[in-house]
C-alpha positions as CSV (number, residue, x, y, z in Angstrom):
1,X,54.0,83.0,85.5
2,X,57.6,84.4,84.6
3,X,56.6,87.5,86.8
4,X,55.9,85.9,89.5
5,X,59.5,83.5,89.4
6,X,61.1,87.3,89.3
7,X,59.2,88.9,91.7
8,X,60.0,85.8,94.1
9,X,63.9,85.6,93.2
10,X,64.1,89.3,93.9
11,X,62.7,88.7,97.2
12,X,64.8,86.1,97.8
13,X,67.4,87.8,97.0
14,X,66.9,91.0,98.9
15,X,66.0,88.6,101.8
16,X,69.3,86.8,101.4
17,X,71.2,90.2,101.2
18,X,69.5,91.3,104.8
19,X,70.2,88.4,106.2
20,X,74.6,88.5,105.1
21,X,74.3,92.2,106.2
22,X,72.3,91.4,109.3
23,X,75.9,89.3,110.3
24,X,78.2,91.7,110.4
25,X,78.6,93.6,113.7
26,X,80.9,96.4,112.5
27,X,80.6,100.3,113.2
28,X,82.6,103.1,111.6
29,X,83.2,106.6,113.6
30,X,84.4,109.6,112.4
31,X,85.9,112.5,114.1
32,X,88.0,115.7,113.4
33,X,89.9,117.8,116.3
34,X,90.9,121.3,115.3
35,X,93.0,123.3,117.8
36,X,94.5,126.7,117.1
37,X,98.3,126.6,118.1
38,X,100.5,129.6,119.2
39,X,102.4,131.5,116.3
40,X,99.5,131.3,113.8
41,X,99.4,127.4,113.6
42,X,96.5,125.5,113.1
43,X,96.2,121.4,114.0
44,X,94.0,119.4,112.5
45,X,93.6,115.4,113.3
46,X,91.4,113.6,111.5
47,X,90.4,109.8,112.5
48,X,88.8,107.3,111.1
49,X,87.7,104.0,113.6
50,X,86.2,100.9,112.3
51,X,85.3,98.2,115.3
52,X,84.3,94.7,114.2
53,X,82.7,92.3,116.7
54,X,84.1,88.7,115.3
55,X,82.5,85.4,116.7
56,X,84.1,82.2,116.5
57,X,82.6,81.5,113.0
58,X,83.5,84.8,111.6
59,X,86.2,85.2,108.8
60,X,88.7,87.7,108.2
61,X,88.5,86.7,104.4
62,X,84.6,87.9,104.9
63,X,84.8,92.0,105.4
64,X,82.0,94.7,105.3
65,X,83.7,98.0,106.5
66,X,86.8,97.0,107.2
67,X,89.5,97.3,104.2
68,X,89.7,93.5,103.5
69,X,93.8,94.1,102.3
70,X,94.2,95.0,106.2
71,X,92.5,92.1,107.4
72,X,94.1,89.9,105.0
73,X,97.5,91.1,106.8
74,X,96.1,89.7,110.2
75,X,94.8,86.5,108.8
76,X,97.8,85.6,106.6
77,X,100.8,86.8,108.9
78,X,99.2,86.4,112.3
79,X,99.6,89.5,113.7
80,X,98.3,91.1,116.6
81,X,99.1,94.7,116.3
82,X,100.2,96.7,113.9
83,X,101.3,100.9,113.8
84,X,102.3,102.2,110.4
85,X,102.3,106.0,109.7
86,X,104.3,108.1,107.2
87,X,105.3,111.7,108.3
88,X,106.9,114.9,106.6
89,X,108.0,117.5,108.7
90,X,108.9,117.9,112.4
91,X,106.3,118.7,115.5
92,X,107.4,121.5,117.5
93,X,106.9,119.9,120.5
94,X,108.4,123.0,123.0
95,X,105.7,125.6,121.2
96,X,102.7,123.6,120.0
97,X,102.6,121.1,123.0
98,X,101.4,117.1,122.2
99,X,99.8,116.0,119.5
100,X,97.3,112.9,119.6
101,X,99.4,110.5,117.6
102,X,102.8,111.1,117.5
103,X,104.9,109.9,114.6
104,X,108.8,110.4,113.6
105,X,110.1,111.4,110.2
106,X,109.9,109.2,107.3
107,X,108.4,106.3,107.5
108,X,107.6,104.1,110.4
109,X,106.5,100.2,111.0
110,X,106.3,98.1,114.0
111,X,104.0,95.0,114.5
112,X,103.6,92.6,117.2
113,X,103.4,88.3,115.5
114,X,102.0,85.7,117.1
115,X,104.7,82.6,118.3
116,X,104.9,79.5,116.0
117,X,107.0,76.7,116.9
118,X,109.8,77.6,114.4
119,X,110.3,80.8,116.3
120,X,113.1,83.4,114.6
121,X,112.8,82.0,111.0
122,X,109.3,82.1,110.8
123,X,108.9,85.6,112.6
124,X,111.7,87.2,110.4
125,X,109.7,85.6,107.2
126,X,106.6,87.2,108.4
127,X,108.0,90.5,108.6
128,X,109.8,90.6,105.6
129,X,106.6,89.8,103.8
130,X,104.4,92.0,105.9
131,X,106.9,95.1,104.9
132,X,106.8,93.8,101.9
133,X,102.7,94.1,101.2
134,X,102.4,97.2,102.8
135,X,104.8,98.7,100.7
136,X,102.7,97.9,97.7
137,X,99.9,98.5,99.1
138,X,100.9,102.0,100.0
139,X,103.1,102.7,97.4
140,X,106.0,103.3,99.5
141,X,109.5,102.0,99.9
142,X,108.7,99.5,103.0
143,X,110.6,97.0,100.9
144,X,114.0,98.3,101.7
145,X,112.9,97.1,105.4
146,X,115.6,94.1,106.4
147,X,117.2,92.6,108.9
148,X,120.3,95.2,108.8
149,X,117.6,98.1,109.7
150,X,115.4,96.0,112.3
151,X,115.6,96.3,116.0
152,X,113.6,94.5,119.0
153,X,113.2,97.3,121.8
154,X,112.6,95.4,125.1
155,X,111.0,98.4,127.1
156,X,110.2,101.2,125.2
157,X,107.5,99.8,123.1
158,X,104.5,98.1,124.7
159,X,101.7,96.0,122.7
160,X,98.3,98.0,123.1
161,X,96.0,94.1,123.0
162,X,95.0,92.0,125.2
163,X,97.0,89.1,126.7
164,X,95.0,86.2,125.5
165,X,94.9,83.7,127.9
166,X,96.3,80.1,127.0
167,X,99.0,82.0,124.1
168,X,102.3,83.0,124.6
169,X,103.5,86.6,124.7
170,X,103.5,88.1,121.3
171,X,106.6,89.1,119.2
172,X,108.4,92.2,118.6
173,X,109.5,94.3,115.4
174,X,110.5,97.4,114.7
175,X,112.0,99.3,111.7
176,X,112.2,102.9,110.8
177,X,112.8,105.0,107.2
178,X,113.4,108.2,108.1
179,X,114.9,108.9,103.9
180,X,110.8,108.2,103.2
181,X,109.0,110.8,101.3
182,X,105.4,111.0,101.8
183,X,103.7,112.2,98.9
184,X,100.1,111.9,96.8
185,X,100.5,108.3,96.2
186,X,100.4,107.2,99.9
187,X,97.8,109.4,100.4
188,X,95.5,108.3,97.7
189,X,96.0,104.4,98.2
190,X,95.5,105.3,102.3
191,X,92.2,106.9,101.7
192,X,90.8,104.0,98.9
193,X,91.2,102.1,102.3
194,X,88.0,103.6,103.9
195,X,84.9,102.6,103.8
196,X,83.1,105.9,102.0
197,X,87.1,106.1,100.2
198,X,87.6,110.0,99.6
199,X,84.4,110.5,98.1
200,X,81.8,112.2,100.9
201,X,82.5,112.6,104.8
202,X,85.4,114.0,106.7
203,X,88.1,112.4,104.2
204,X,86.9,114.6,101.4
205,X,88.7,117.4,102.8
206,X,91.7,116.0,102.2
207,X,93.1,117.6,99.2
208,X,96.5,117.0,98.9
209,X,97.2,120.3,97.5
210,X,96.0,121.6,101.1
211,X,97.7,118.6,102.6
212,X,101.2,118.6,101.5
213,X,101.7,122.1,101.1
214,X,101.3,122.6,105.0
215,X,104.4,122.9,107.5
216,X,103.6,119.0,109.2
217,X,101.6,116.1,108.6
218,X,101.6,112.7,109.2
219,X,99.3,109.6,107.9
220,X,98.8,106.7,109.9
221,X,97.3,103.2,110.6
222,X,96.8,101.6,113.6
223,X,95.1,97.8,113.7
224,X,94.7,96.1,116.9
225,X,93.1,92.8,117.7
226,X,91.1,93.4,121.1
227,X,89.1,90.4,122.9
228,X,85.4,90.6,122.6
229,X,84.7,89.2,126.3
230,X,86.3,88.0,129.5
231,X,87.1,84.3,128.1
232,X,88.7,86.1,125.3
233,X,86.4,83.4,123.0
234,X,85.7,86.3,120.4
235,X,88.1,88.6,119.3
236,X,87.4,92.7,118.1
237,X,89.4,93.8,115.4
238,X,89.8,97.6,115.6
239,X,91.1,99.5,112.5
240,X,92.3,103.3,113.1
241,X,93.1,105.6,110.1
242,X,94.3,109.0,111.4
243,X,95.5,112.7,109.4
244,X,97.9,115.0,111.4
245,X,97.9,118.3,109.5
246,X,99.6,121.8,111.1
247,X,98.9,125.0,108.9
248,X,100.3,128.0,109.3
249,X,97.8,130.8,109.0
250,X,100.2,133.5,107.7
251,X,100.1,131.3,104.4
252,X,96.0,132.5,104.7
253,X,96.3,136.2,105.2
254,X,95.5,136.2,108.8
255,X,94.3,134.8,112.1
256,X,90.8,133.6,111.0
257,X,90.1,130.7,109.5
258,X,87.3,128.0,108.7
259,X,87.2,124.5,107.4
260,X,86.5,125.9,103.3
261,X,89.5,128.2,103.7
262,X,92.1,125.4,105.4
263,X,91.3,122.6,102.8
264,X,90.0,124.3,99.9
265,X,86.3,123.3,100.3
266,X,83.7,122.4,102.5
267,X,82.0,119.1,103.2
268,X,78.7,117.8,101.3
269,X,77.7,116.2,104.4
270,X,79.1,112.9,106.3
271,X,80.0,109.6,105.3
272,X,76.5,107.3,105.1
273,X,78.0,104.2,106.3
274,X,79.3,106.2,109.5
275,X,77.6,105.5,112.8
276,X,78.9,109.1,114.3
277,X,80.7,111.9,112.7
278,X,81.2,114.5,114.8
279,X,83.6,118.3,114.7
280,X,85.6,119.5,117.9
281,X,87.1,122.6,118.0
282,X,89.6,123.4,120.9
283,X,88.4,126.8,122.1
284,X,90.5,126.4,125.5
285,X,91.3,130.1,127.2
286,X,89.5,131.8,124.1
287,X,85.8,131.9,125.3
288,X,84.8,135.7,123.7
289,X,87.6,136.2,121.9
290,X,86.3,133.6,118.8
291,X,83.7,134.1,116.6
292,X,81.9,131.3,115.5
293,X,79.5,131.1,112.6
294,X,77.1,128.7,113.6
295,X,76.2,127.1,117.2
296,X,78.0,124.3,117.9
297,X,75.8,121.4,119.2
298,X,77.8,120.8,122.4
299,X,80.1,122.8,124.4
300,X,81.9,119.9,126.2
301,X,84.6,120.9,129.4
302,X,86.8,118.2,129.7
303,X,89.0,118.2,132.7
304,X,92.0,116.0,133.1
305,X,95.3,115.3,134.8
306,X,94.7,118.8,136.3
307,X,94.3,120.7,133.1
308,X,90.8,121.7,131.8
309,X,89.6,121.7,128.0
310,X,86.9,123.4,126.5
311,X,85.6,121.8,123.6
312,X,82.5,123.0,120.7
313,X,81.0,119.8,119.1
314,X,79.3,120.3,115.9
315,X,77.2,117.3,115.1
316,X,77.8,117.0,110.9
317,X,74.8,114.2,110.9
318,X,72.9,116.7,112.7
319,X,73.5,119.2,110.4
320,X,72.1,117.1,106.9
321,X,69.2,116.0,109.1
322,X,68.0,119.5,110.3
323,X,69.9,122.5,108.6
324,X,70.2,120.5,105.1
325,X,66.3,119.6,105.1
326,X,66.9,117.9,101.7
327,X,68.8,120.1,100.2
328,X,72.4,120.4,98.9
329,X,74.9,122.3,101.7
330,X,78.4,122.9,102.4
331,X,79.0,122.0,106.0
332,X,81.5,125.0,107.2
333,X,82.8,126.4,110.4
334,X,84.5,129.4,110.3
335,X,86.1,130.8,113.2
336,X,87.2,134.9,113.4
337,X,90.1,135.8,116.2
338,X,88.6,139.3,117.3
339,X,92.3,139.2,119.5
340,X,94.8,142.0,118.5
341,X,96.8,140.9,115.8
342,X,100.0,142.4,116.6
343,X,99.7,140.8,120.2
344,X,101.7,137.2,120.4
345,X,100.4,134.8,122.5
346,X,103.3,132.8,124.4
347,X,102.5,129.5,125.3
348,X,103.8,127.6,128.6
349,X,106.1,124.8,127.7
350,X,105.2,121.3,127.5
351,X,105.9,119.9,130.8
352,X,108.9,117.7,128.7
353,X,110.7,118.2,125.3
354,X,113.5,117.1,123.4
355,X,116.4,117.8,121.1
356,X,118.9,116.0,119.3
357,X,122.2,116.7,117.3
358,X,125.5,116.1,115.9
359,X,128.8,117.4,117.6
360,X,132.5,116.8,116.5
361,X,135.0,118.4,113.8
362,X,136.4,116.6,110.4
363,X,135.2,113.0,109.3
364,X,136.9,111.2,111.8
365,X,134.9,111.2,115.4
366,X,131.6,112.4,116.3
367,X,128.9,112.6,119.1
368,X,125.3,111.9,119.4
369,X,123.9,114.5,121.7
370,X,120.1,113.9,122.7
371,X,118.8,117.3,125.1
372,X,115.8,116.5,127.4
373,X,114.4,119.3,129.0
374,X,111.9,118.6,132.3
375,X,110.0,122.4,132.6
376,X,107.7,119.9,135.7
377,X,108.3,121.2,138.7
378,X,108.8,117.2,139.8
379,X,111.5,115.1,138.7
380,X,110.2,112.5,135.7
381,X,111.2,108.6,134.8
382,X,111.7,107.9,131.4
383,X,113.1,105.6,128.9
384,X,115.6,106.7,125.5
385,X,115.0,104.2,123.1
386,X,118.0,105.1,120.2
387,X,118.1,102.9,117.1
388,X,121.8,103.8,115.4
389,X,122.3,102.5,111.8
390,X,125.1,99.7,111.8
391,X,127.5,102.2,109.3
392,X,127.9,104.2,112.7
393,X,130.1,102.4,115.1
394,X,129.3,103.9,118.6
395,X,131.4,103.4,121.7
396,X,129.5,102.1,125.1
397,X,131.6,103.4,127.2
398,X,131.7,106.8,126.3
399,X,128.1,106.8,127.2
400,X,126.8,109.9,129.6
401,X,123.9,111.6,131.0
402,X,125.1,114.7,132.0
403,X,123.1,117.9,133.9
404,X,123.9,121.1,131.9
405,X,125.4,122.5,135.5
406,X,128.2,119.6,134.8
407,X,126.8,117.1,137.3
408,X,126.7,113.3,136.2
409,X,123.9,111.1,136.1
410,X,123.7,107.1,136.5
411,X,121.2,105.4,134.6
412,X,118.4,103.5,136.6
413,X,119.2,100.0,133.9
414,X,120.6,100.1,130.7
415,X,119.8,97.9,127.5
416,X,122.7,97.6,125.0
417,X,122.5,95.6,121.8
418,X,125.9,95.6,119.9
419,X,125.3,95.9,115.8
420,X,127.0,93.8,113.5
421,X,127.9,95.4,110.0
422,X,125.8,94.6,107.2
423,X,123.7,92.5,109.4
424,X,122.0,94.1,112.2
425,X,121.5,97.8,113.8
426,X,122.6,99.6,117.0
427,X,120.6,99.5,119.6
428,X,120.4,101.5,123.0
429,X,117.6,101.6,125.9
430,X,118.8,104.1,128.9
431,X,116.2,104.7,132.2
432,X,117.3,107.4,134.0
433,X,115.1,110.4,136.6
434,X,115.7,113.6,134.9
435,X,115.4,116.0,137.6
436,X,113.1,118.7,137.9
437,X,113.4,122.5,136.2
438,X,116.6,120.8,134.6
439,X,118.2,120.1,131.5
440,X,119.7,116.7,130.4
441,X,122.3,115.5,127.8
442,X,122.7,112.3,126.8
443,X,125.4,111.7,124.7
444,X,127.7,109.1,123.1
445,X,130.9,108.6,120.7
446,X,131.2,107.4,117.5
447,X,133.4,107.3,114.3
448,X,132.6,107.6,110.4
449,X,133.3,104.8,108.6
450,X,133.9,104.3,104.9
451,X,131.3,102.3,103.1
452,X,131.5,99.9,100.0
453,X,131.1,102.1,96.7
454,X,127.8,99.5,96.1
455,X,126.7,101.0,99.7
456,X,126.2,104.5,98.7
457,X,122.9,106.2,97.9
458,X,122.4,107.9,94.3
459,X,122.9,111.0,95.6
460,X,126.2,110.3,98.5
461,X,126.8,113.9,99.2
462,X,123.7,114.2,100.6
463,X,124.4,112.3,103.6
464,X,122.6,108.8,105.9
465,X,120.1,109.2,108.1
466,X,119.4,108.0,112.0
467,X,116.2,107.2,112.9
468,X,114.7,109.5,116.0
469,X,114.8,108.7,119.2
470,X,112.0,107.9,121.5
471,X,111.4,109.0,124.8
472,X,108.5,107.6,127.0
473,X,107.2,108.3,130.0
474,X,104.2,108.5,132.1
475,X,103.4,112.0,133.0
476,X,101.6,112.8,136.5
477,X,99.4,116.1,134.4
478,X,97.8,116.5,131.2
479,X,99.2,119.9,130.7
480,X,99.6,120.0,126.7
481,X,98.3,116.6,126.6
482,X,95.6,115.4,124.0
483,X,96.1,112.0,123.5
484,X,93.8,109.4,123.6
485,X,93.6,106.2,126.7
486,X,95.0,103.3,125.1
487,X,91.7,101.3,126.2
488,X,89.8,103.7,124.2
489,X,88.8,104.1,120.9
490,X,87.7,107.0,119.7
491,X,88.6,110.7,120.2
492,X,85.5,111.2,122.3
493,X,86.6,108.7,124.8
494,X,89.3,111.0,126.3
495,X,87.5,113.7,127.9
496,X,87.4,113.8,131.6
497,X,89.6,110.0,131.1
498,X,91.4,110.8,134.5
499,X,94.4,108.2,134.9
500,X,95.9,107.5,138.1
501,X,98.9,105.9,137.3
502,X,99.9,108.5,134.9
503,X,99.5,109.8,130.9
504,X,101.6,107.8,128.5
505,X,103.5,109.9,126.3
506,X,106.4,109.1,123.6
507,X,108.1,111.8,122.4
508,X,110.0,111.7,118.8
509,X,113.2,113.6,118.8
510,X,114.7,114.9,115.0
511,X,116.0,112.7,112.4
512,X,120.2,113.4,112.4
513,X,121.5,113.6,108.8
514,X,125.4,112.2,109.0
515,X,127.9,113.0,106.0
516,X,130.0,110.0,106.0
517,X,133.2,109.9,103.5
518,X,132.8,109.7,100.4
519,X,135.1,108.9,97.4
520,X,135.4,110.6,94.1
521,X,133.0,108.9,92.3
522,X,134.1,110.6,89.1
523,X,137.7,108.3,89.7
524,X,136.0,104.8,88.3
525,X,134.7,107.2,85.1
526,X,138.2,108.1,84.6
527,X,140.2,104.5,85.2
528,X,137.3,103.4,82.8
529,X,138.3,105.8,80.1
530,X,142.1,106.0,80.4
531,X,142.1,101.5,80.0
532,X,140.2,101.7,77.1
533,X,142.3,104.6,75.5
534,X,145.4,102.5,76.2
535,X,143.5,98.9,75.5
536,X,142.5,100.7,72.3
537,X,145.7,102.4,71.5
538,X,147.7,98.9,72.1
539,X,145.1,96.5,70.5
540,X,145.5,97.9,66.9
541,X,149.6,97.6,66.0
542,X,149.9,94.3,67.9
543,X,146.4,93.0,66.1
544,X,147.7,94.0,62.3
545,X,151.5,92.3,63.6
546,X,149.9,88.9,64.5
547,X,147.4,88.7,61.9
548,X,148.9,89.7,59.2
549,X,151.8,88.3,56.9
550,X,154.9,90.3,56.4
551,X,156.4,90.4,52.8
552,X,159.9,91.5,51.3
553,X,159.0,93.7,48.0
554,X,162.0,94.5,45.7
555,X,162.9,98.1,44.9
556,X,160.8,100.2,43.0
557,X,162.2,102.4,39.8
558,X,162.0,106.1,40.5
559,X,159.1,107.6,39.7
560,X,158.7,110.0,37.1
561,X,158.0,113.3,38.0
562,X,154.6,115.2,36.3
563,X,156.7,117.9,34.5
564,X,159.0,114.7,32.9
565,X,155.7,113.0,32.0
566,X,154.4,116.4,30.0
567,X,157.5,116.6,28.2
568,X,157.6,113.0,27.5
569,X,153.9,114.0,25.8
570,X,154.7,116.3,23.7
571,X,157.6,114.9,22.6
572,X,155.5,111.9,21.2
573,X,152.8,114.0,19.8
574,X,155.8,116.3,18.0
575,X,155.8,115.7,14.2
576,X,159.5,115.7,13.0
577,X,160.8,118.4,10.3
578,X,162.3,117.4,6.9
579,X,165.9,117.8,7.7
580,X,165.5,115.6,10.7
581,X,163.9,113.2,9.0
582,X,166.8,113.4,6.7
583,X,169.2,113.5,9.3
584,X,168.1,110.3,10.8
585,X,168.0,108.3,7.6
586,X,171.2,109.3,6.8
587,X,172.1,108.3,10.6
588,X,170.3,104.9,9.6
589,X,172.3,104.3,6.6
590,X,175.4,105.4,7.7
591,X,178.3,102.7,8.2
592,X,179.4,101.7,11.3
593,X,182.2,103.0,13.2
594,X,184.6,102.7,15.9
């Protein structure tokens, strides 16, 4: 009787466990592009999408493959959209071309709220506390996000959701780190995030020996709330993790290369809870002069914007299900260059890139120089976005956009927010048509500023950083361009996406390190020391006068001297002779006299 009450409650059970996973509507993809680079270089971008159907009686507090800390962050803070990614290093953007996700140095946050009745106060409190659990949830230093380092851009940055109809338009803010180190502990919190974690699929190549000994990378997460249907009545939330890496292959002893040899191992097989995981390799202008180890299951040509991709596909659940055949494999590619080696390949520049830098002499005035260079043979529309820390006081009217021949350019509209010290940032939003086959400065004044001691970092010599600045635009080709449509999803969604209105692209100029003045920090070490010396000096003769009582003592005999003492001995100790003895009795009984 008691084996058949089990048998039934495991049934029951297992029937109840269909059903709960039966309910969720939620599909992980994985992907990994690899593209050889000119000069060596080697770009990897790894991405990891998670799309989750949610009715109306759904609950974000109720997750299957999504991280339920992410959709906590949507449920609790109402927000809409949210980009997060933490970067070392700078992209080449003149030599390597575009990459998919772009990212500036440091760290970087920006999330869009949905409006409550009590509008700033309750945005601003939002934000604080979203910064606030992502920085301990990625063990970074997103705490030190406030108000004196946020900025609202009005143009530059555009929400990726839908407008839901019958709500008002979502809310703006932004905040860069560019100090941030990235380091093992974001990395390992950012992959516990996934639904196989680092254990088996595409994320187990991540080593972070491989990862952060490489000349760029970047990690990032991208959450989106997406409507599920015309009325909007259900909602999709999409979660994207994504991996920038660029090696140099020099580091490797040479132009080949495979998968074991860039991260350190190969890959068991692909993540079982993944729907898809799929390899491309970018073999664009190199048909017959790689070698390949294995087929790839798909040789996909991708044309675009005018520019045409060639593409192998290499199907890793494929690959357990046919060349595994139950047994234990490394999944590998390996890819030999049979080009001469002493022969540089020269790439064609990006069709736009950017510089930025520092110009001036002495701690006294400076300038902000941003260089945009149009290599299109049509003239482009863009935007400059700069965010300047509130420590650097710049000067609107010394704003220009110069051509490098001398010749002046007037900004299409112009967005100025003034910064308040200690309370709120700098910020600048210039549209302007760069001509084409031309090179543009944008530059403006500003001064250096002493800072409260309390303001300084730990280390003051080593300067204060601006944030980048970005520059978007839509371009009219897809020459060096890999990104991915903003209605799409996954990496396989961009081939042969032609867009007739143009390819977004942001471009992230370099961080600037400023060396404001600094005082002698040793000087407070020394006042310190030189008051105590004299407090201590001071404090002991007036302390023994007024605490202690002064007495008149009468004069002392002279002392006796130690050879006087000896003689004084042995003068006591001396026995007398007889006729001194008689001597002094007669002295005794003599009478007196006068």
């Amino acid at each position: 009787m008691w084996k058949l009450l089990s048998l039934w409650t495991v049934l029951v059970m297992a029937g109840g466990l269909k059903g709960s996973s039966a309910q969720f509507s939620d599909i992980f993809d994985e992907e990994l592009f690899i593209k050889p680079l000119p000069d060596k270089f080697v770009y990897s971008y790894f991405q990891f999408t998670t799309r989750w159907e949610l009715g109306k009686n759904d609950s974000l507090l109720h997750t299957n493959l999504v991280s339920r800390p992410l959709a906590e962050l949507f449920h609790h803070f109402g927000v809409q959209e949210l980009h997060l990614s933490f970067t070392y290093g700078l992209w080449r953007y003149e030599s390597w071309g575009y990459p998919v996700t772009d990212a500036g140095p440091g760290a970087e946050v920006w999330a869009w709220f949905e409006p409550t009745t009590d509008h700033r106060a309750s945005i601003d409190h939002r934000w604080k506390m979203l910064c606030g659990t992502l920085s301990g949830l990625f063990c970074a230093s997103l705490s030190f996000i406030e108000p004196s380092n946020t900025f609202v851009p009005v143009y530059t940055l555009r929400p990726q959701t839908h407008h839901f109809p019958g709500r008002p338009e979502p809310i703006l803010r932004y905040a860069a780190l560019p100090r941030e180190i990235v380091c093992t502990e974001n990395l390992t919190p950012w992959a516990k995030l996934l639904p196989c974690r680092s254990r088996e699929g595409l994320v187990s190549l991540l080593v972070p020996d491989s990862i952060y000994s490489s000349n760029y990378h970047s990690l990032g997460v991208h959450i989106r709330k997406l409507c599920g249907d015309e009325a909007c009545s259900e909602f999709q939330l999409e979660v994207k993790q994504t991996v920038s890496v660029v090696q140099d292959l020099r580091l490797f002893g040479g132009p080949n290369w495979s998968i074991r040899k860039l991260f350190g191992q190969g890959m068991e097989g692909s993540c079982a809870l993944a729907t898809t995981s799929n390899v491309y390799v970018d073999v664009t202008d190199s048909e017959g002069a790689l070698e390949i180890s294995q087929k790839p299951d798909e040789t996909i040509l991708s044309v675009r914007g005018g520019a045409r991709t060639q593409l192998h596909r290499f199907d890793v659940k494929q690959f357990e299900a046919i060349t595994a055949k139950g047994r234990r494999a490394m999944f590998n590619v390996a890819v030999m260059d049979k080009r001469d080696p002493n022969v540089i390949v020269v790439a064609r520049p990006p069709p736009i890139y950017a510089k930025r830098f520092i110009l001036g002499v002495g701690q006294e005035r400076g300038k902000i120089v941003t260089q945009i260079t149009n290599a299109h043979w049509g003239a482009l529309d863009l935007i400059v976005f700069e965010t300047i820390p509130w420590f650097v006081p710049v000067y609107l009217h010394t704003l220009t956009i110069r051509r490098a021949g001398g010749e002046r350019i007037e900004p299409a509209f112009l967005h100025y927010t003034p910064g308040v010290q200690r309370e709120r940032p700098y910020g600048l939003e210039v549209a302007f048509r760069i001509p084409a086959r031309a090179t543009v400065e944008l530059s403006i004044d500003f001064d250096y500023i002493f800072l409260k001691w309390q303001e300084y970092p730990p280390d003051a010599n080593h300067g204060h950083y601006i944030p980048s600045s970005i520059i978007s635009l839509l371009l009219p080709s897809a020459r060096n361009y890999t990104s991915i449509p903003r209605e799409a999803a996954l990496f396989r969604e961009s081939f042969n996406a032609t867009q007739l209105a143009g390819y977004f692209l942001q471009v992230r100029t370099e961080a600037l390190l400023l060396t404001l003045p600094t005082p002698d920090f040793s000087m407070p070490y020394n006042v310190i020391c030189l008051a105590c010396t004299v407090v201590a000096l001071a404090f002991g003769p007036i302390h023994n006068i007024s605490t202690k009582r002064i007495v008149a003592k009468g004069k002392e005999k002279d002392k006796v001297s130690l050879g006087e003492k000896v003689k004084q001995f042995f003068k006591i100790n001396k026995k007398p002779t007889k006729e001194e003895h008689t001597a002094s009795t007669e002295d005794l009984n003599a009478p007196d006299t006068e």
